[in-house]
N, CA, C and O atoms as a GROMACS GRO file, in nm:
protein
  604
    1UNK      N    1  11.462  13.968  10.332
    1UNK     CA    2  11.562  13.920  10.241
    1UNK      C    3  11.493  13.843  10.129
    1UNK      O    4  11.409  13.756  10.153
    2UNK      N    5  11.528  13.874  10.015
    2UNK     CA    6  11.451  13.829   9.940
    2UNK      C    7  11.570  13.676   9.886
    2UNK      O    8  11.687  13.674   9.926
    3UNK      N    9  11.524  13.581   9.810
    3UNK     CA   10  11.612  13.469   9.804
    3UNK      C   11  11.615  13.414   9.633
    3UNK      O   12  11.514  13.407   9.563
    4UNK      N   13  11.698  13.394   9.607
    4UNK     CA   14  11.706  13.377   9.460
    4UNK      C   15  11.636  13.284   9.400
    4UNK      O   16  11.652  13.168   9.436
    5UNK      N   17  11.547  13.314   9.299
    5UNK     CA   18  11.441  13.248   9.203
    5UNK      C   19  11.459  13.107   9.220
    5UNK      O   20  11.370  13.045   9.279
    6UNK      N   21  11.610  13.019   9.158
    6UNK     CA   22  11.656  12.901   9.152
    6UNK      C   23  11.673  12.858   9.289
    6UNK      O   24  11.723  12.746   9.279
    7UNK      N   25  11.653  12.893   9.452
    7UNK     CA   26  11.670  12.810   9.511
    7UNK      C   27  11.500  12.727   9.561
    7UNK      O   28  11.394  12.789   9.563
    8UNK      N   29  11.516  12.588   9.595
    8UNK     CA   30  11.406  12.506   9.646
    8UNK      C   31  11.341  12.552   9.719
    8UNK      O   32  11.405  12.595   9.815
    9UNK      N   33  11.188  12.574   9.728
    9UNK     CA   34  11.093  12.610   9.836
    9UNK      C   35  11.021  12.470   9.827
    9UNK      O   36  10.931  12.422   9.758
   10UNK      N   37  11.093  12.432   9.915
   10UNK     CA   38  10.980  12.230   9.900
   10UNK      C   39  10.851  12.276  10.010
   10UNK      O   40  10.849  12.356  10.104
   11UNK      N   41  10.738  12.176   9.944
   11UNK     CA   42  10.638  12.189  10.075
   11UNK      C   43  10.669  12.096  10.142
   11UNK      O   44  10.712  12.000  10.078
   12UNK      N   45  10.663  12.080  10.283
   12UNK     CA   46  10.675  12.013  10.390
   12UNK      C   47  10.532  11.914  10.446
   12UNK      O   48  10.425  11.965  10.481
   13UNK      N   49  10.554  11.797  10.446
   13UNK     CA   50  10.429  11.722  10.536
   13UNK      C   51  10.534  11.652  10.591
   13UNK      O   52  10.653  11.625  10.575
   14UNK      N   53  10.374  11.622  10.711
   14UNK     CA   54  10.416  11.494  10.797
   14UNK      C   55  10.336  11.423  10.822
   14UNK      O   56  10.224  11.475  10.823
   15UNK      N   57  10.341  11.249  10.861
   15UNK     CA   58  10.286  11.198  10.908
   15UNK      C   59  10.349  11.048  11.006
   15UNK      O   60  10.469  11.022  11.017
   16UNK      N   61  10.260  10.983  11.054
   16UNK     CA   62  10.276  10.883  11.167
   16UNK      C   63  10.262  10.737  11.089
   16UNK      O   64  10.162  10.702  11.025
   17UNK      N   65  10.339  10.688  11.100
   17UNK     CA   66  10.309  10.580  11.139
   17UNK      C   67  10.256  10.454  11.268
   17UNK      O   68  10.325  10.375  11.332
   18UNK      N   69  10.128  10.476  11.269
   18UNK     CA   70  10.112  10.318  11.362
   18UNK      C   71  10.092  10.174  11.289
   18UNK      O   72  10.055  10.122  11.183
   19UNK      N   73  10.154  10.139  11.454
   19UNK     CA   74  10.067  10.018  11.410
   19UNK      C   75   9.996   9.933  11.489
   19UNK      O   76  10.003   9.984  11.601
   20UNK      N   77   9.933   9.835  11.496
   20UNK     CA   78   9.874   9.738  11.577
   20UNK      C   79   9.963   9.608  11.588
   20UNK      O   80  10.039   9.573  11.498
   21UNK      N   81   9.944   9.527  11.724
   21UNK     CA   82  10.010   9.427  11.768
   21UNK      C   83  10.015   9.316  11.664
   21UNK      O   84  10.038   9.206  11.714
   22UNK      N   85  10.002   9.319  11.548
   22UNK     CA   86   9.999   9.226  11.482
   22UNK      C   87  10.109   9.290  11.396
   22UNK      O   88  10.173   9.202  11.338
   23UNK      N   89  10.147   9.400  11.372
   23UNK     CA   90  10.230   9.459  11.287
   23UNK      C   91  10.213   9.548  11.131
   23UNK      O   92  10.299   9.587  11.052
   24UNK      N   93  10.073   9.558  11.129
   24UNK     CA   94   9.958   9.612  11.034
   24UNK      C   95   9.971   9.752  11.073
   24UNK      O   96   9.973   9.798  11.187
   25UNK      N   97   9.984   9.848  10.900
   25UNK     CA   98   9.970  10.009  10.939
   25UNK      C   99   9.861  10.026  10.961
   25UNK      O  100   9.776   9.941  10.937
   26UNK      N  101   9.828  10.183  11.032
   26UNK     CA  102   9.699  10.222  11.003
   26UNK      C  103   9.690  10.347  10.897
   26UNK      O  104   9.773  10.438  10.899
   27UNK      N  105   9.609  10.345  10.828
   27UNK     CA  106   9.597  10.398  10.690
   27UNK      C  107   9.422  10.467  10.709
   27UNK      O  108   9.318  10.417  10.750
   28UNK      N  109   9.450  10.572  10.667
   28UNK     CA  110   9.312  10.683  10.689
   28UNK      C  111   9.204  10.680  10.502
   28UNK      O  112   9.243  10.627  10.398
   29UNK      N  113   9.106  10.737  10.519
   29UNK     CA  114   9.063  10.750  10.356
   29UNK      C  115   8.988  10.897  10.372
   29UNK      O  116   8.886  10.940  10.424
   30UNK      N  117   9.106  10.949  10.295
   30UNK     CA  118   9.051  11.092  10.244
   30UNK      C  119   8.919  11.143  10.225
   30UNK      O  120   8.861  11.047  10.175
   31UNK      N  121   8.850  11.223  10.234
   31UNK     CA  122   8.740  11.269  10.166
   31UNK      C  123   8.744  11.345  10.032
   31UNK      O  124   8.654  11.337   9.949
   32UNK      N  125   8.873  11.433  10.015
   32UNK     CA  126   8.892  11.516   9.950
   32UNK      C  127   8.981  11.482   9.835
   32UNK      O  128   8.996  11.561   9.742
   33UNK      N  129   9.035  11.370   9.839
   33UNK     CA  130   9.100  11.272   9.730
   33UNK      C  131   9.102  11.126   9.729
   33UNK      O  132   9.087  11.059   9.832
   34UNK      N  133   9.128  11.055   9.556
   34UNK     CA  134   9.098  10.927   9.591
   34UNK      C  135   9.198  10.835   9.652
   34UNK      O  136   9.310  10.853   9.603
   35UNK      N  137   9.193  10.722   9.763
   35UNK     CA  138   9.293  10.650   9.749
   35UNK      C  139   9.249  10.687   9.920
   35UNK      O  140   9.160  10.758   9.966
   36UNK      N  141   9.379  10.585   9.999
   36UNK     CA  142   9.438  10.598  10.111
   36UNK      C  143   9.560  10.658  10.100
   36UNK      O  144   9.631  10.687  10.003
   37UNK      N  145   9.572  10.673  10.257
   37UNK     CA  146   9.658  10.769  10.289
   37UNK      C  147   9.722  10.762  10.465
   37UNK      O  148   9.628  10.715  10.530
   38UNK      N  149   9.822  10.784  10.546
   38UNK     CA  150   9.866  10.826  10.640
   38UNK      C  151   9.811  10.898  10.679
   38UNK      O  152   9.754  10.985  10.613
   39UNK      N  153   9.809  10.883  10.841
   39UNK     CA  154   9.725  10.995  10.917
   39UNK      C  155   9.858  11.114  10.908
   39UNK      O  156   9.975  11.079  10.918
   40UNK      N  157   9.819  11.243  10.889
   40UNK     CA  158   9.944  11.345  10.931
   40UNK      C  159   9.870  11.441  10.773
   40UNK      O  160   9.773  11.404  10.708
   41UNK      N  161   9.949  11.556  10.751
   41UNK     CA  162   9.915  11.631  10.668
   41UNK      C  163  10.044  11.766  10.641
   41UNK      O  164  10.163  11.747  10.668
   42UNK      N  165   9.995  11.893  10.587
   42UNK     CA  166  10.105  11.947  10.558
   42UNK      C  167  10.169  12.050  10.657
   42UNK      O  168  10.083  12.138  10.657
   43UNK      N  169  10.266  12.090  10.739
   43UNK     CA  170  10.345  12.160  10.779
   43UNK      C  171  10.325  12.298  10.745
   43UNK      O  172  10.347  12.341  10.632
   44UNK      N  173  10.276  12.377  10.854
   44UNK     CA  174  10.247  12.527  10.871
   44UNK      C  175  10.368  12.573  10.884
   44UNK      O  176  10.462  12.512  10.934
   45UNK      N  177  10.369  12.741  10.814
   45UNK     CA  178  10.466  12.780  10.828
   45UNK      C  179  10.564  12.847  10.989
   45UNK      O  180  10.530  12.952  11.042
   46UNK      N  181  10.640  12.792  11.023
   46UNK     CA  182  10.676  12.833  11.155
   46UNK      C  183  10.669  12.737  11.209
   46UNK      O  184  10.692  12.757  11.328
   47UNK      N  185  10.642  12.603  11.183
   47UNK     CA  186  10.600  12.507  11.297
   47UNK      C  187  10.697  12.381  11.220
   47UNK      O  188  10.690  12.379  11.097
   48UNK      N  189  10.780  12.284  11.283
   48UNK     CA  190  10.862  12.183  11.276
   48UNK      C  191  10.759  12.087  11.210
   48UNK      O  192  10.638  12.110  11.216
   49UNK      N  193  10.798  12.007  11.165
   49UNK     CA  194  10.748  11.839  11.105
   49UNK      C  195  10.702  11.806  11.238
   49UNK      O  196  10.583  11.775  11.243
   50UNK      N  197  10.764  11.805  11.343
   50UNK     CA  198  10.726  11.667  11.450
   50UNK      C  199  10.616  11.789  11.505
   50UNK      O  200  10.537  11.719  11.568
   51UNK      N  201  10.582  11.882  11.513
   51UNK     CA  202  10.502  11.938  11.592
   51UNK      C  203  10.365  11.953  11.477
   51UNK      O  204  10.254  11.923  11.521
   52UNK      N  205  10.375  11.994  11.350
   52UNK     CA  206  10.284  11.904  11.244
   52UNK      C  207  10.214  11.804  11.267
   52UNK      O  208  10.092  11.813  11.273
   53UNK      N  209  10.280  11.690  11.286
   53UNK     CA  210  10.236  11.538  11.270
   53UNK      C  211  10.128  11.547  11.403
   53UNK      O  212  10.008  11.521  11.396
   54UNK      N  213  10.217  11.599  11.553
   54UNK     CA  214  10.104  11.591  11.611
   54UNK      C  215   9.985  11.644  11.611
   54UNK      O  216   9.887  11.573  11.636
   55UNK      N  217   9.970  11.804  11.576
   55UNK     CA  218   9.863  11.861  11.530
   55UNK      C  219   9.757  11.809  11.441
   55UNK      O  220   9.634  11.806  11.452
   56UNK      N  221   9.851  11.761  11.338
   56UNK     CA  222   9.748  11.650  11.196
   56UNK      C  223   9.680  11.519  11.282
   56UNK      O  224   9.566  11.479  11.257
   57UNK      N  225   9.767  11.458  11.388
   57UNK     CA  226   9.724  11.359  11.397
   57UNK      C  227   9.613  11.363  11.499
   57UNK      O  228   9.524  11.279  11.486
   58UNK      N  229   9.607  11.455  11.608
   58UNK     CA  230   9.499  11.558  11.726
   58UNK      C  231   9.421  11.544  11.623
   58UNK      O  232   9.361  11.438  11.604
   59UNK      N  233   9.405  11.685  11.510
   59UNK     CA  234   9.317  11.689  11.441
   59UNK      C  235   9.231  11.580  11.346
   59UNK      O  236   9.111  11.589  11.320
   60UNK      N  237   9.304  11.498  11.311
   60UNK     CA  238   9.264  11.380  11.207
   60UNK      C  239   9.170  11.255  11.293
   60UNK      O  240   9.060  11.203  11.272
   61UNK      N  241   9.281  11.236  11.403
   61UNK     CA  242   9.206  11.110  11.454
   61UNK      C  243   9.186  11.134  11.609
   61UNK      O  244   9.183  11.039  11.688
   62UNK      N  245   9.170  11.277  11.652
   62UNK     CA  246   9.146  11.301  11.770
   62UNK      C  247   9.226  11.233  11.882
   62UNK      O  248   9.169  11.214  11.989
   63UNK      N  249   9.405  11.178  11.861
   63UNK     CA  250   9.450  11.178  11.957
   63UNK      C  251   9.555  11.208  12.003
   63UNK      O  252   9.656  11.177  11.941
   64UNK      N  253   9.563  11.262  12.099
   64UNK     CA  254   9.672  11.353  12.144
   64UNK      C  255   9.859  11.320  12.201
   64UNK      O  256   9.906  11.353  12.310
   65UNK      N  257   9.928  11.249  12.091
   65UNK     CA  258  10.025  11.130  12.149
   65UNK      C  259  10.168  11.248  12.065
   65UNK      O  260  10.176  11.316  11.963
   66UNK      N  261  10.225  11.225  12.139
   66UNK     CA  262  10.365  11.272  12.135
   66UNK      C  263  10.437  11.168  12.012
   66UNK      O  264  10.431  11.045  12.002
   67UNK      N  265  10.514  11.278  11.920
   67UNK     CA  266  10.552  11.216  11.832
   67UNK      C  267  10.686  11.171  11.815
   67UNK      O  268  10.781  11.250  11.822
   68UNK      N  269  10.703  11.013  11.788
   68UNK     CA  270  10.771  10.923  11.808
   68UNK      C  271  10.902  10.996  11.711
   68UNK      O  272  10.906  11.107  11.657
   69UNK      N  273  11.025  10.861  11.716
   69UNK     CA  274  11.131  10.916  11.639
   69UNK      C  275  11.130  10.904  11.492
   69UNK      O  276  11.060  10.812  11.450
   70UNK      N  277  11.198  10.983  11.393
   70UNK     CA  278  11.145  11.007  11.268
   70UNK      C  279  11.240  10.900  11.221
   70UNK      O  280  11.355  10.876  11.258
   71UNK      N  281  11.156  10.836  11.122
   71UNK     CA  282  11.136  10.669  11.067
   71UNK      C  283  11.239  10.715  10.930
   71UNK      O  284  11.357  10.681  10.918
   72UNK      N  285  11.159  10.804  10.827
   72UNK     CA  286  11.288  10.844  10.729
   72UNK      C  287  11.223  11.030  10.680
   72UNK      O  288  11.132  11.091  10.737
   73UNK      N  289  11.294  11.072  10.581
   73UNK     CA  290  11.260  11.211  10.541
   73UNK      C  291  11.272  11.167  10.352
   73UNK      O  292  11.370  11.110  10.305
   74UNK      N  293  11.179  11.198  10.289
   74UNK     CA  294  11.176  11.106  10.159
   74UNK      C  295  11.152  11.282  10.092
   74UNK      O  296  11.080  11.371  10.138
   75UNK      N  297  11.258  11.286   9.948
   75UNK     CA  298  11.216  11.435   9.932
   75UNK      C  299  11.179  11.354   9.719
   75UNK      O  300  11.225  11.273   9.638
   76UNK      N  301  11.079  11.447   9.734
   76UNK     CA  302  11.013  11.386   9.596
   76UNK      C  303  11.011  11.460   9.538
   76UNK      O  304  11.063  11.557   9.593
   77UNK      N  305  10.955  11.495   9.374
   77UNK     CA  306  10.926  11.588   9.325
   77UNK      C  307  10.813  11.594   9.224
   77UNK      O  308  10.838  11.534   9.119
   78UNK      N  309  10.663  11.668   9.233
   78UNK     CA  310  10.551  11.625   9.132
   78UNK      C  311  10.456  11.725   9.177
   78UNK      O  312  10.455  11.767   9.293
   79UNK      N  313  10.389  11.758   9.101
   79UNK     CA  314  10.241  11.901   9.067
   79UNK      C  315  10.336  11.995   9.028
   79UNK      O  316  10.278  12.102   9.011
   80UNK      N  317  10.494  12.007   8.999
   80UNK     CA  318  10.582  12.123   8.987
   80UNK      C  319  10.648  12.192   9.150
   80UNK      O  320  10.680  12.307   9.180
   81UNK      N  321  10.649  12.068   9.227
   81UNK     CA  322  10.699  12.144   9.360
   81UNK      C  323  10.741  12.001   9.410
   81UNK      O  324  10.701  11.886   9.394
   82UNK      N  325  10.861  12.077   9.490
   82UNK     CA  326  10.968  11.990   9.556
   82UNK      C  327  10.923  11.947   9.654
   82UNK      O  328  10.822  12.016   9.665
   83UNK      N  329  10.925  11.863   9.759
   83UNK     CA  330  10.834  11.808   9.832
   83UNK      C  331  10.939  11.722   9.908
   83UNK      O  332  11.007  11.636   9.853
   84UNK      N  333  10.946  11.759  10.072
   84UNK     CA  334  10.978  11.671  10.190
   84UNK      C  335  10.895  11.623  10.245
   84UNK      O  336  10.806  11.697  10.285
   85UNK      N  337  10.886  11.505  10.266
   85UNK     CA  338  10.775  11.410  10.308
   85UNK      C  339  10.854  11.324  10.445
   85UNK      O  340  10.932  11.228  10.446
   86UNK      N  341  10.792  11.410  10.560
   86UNK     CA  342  10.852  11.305  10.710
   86UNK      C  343  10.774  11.180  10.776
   86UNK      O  344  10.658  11.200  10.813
   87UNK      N  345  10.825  11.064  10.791
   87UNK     CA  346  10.731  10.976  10.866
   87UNK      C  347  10.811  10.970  11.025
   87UNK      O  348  10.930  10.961  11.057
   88UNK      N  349  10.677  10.980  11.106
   88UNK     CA  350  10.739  10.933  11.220
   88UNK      C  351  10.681  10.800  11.269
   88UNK      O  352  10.586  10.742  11.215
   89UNK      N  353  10.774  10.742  11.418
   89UNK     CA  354  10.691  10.644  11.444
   89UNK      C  355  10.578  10.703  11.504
   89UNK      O  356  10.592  10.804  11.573
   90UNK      N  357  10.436  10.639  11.482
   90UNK     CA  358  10.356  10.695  11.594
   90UNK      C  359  10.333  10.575  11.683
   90UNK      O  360  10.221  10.562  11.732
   91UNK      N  361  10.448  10.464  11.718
   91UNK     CA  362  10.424  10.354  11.791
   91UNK      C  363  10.308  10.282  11.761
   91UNK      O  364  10.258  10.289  11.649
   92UNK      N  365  10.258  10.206  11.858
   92UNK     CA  366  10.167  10.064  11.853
   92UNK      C  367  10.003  10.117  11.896
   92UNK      O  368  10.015  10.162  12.009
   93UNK      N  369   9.913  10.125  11.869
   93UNK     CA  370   9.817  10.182  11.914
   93UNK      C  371   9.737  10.133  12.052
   93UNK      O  372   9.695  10.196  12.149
   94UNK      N  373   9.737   9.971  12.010
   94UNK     CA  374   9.709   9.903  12.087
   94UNK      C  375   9.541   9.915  12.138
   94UNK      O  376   9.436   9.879  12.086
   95UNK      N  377   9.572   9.978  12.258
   95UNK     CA  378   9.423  10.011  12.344
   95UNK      C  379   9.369  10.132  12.271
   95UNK      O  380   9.247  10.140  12.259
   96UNK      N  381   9.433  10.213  12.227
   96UNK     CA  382   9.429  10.378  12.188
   96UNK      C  383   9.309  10.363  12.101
   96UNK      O  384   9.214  10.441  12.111
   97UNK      N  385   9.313  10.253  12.006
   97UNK     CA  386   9.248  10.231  11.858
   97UNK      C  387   9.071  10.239  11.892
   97UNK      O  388   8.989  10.241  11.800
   98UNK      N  389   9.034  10.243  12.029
   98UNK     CA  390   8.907  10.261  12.024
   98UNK      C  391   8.871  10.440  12.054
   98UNK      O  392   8.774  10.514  12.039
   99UNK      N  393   8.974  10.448  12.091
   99UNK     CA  394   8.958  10.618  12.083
   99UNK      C  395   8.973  10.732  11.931
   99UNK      O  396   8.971  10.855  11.938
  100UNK      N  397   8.986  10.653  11.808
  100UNK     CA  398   9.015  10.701  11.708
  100UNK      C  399   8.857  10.800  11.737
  100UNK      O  400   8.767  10.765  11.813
  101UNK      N  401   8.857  10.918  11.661
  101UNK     CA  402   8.741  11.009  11.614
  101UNK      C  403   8.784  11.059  11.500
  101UNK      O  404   8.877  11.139  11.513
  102UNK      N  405   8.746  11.037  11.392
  102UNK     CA  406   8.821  11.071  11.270
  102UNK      C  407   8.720  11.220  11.242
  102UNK      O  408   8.598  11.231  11.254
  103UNK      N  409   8.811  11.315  11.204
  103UNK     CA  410   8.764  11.460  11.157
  103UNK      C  411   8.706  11.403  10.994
  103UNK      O  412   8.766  11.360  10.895
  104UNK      N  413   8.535  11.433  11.032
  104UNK     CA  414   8.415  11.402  10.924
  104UNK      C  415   8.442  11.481  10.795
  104UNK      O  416   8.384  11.461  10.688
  105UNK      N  417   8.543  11.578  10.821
  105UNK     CA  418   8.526  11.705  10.696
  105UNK      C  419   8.640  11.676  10.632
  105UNK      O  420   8.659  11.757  10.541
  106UNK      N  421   8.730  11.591  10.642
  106UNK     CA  422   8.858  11.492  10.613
  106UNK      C  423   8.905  11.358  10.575
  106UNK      O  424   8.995  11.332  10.496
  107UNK      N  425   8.822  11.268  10.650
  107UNK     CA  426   8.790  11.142  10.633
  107UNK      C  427   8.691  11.080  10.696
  107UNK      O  428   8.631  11.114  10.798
  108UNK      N  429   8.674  10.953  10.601
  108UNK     CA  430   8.578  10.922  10.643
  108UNK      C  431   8.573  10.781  10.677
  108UNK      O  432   8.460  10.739  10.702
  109UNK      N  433   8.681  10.687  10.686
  109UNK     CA  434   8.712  10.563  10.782
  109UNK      C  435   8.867  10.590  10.764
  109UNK      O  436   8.933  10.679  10.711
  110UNK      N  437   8.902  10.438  10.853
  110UNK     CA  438   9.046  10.409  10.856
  110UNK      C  439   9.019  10.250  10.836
  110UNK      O  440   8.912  10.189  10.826
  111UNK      N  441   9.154  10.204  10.835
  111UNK     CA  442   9.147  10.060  10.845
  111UNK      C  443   9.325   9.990  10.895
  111UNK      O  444   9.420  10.064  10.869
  112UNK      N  445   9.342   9.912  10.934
  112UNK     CA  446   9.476   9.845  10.935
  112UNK      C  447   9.502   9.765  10.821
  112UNK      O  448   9.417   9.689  10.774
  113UNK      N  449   9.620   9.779  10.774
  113UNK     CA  450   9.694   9.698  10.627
  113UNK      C  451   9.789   9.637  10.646
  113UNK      O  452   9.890   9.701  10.676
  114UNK      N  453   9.795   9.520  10.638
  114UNK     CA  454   9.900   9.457  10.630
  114UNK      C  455  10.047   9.503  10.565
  114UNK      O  456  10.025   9.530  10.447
  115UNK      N  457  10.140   9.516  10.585
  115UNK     CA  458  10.264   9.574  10.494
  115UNK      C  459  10.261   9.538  10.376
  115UNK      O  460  10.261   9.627  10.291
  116UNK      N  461  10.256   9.383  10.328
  116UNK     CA  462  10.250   9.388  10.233
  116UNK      C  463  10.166   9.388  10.165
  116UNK      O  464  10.180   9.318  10.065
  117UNK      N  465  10.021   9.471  10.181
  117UNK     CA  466   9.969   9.513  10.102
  117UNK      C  467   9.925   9.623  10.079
  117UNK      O  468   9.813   9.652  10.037
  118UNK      N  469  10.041   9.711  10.114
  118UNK     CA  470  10.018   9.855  10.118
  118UNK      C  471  10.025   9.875   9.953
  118UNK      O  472   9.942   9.963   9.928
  119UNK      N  473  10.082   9.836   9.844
  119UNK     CA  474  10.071   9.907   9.761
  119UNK      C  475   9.920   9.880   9.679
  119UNK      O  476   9.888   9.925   9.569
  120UNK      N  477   9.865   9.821   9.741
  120UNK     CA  478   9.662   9.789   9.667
  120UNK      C  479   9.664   9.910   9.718
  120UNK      O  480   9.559   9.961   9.678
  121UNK      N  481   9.737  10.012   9.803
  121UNK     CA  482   9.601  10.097   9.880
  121UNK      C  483   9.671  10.224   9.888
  121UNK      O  484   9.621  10.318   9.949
  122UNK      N  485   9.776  10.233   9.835
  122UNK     CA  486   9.897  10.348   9.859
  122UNK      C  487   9.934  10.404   9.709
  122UNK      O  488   9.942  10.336   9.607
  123UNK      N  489   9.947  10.501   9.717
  123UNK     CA  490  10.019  10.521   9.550
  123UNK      C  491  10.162  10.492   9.549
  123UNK      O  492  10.204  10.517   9.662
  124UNK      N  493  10.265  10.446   9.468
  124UNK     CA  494  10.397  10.340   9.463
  124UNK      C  495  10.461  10.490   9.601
  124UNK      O  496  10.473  10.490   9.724
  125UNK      N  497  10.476  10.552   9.536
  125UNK     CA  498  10.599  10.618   9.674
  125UNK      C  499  10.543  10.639   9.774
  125UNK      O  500  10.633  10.661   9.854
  126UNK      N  501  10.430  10.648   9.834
  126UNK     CA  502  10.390  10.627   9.914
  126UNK      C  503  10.420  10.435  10.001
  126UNK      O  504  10.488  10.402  10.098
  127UNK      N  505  10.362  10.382   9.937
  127UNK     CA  506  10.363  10.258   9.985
  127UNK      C  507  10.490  10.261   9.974
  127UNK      O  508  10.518  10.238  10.092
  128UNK      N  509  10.624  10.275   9.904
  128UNK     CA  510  10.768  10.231   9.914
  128UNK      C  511  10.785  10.290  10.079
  128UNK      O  512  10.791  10.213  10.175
  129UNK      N  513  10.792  10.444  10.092
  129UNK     CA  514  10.827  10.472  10.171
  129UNK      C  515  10.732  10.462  10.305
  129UNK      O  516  10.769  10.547  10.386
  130UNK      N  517  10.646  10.401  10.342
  130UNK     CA  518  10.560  10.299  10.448
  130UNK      C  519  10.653  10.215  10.484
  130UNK      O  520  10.709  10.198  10.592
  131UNK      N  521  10.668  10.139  10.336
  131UNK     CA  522  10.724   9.990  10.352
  131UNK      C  523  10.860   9.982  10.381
  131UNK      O  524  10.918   9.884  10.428
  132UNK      N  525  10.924  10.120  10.342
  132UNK     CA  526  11.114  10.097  10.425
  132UNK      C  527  11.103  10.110  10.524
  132UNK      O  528  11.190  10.056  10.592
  133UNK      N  529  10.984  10.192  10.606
  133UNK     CA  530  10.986  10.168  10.782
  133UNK      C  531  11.022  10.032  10.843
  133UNK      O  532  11.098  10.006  10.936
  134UNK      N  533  10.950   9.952  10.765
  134UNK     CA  534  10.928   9.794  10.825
  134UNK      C  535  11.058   9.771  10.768
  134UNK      O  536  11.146   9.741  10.850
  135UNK      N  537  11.082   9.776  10.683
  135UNK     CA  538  11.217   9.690  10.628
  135UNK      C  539  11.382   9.779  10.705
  135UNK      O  540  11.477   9.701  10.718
  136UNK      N  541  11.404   9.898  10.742
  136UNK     CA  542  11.488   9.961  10.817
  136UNK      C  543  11.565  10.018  10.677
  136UNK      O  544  11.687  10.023  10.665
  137UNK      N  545  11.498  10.048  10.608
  137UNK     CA  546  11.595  10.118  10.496
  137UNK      C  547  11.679  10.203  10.525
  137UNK      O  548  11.789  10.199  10.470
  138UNK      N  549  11.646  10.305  10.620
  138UNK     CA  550  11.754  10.419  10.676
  138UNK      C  551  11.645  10.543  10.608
  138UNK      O  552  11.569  10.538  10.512
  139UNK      N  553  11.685  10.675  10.725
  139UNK     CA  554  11.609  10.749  10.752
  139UNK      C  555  11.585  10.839  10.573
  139UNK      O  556  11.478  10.898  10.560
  140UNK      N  557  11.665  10.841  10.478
  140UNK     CA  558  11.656  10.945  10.390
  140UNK      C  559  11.647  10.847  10.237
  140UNK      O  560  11.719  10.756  10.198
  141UNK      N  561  11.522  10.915  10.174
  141UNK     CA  562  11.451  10.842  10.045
  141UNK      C  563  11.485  10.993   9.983
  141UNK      O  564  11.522  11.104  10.021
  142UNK      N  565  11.433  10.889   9.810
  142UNK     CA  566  11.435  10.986   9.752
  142UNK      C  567  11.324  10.889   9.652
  142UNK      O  568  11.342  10.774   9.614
  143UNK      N  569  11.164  11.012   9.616
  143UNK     CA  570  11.045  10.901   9.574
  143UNK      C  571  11.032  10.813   9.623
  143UNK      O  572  10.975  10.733   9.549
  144UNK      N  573  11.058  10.762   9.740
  144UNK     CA  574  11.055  10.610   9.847
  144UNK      C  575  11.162  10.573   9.819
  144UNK      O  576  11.194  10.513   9.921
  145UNK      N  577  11.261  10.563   9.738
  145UNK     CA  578  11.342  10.505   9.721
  145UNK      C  579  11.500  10.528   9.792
  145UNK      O  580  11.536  10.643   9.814
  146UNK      N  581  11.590  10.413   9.824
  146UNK     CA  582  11.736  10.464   9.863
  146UNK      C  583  11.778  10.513   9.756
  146UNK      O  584  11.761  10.467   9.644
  147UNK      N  585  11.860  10.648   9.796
  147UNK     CA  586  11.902  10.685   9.641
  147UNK      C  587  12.020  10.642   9.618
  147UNK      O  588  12.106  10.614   9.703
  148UNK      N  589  12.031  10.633   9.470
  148UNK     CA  590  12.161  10.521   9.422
  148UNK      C  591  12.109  10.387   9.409
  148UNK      O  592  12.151  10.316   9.317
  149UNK      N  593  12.003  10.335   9.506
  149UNK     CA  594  11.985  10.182   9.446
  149UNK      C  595  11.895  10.134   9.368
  149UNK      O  596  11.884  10.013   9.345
  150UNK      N  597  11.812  10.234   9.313
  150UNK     CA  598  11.669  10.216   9.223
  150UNK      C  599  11.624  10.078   9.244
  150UNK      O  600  11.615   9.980   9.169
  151UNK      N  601  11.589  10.110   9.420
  151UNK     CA  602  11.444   9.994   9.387
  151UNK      C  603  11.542   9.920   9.506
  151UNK      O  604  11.510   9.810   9.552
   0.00000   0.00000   0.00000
């Protein structure tokens, strides 16, 4: 079936949120672009967001954790493509955090961030939509943002 020109083909990612007992995300650093970033990546075709995130997150930081309940679904739009962006929780890491193995051909550290200083280290919709996790904005953004309340 073929589908009409004008309807949305958004790309799909996902990623996790953890955090540590202090209440700090953990935030990965690309190899392949500048800046930080969420562990998780983009959504194969045939395969759900939550089954994504875990794959990205196996693959990224080598650990194998069942993915928590989804935090919000933020749909953006920029490079010329529509874009759903899922966070889940990936809970508290805790003990886990010495088992990180970060994939070398991907990144190349991590670190924990305080919330509020995700936007030194996040690009703005990114860090918005981090930062409504903590704050309970409710599951659906639009550019990080609630839509209707700009900001």
């Amino acid at each position: 079936m073929e589908l009409p020109p004008d309807l949305a083909r958004p790309l799909v990612a996902a990623g996790a949120v953890f955090r540590d007992g202090a209440g700090r995300v953990l935030l990965v650093h690309p190899v392949y672009k500048p800046g930080w970033d969420v562990p998780g990546g983009m959504v194969e075709t045939g395969e759900s967001p939550a089954v994504a995130c875990r794959r990205e997150i196996a693959e990224e930081l080598g650990l194998d954790r069942a993915t928590g309940p989804l935090l919000s679904v933020d749909w953006t739009h920029g490079d010329g493509w529509d874009k759903l962006l899922f966070l889940f929780d990936g809970g508290t890491l805790g003990d886990d955090e010495h088992r990180i193995v970060l994939q070398a051909e991907e990144l190349d550290r991590w670190a924990w961030v305080a919330t509020g200083d995700l936007a030194e280290h996040l690009p703005p919709p990114l860090a918005r939509r981090v930062g409504s996790t903590a704050a309970g904005a409710g599951p659906y953004l639009e550019h990080g943002l609630i839509p209707g309340c700009g900001g």
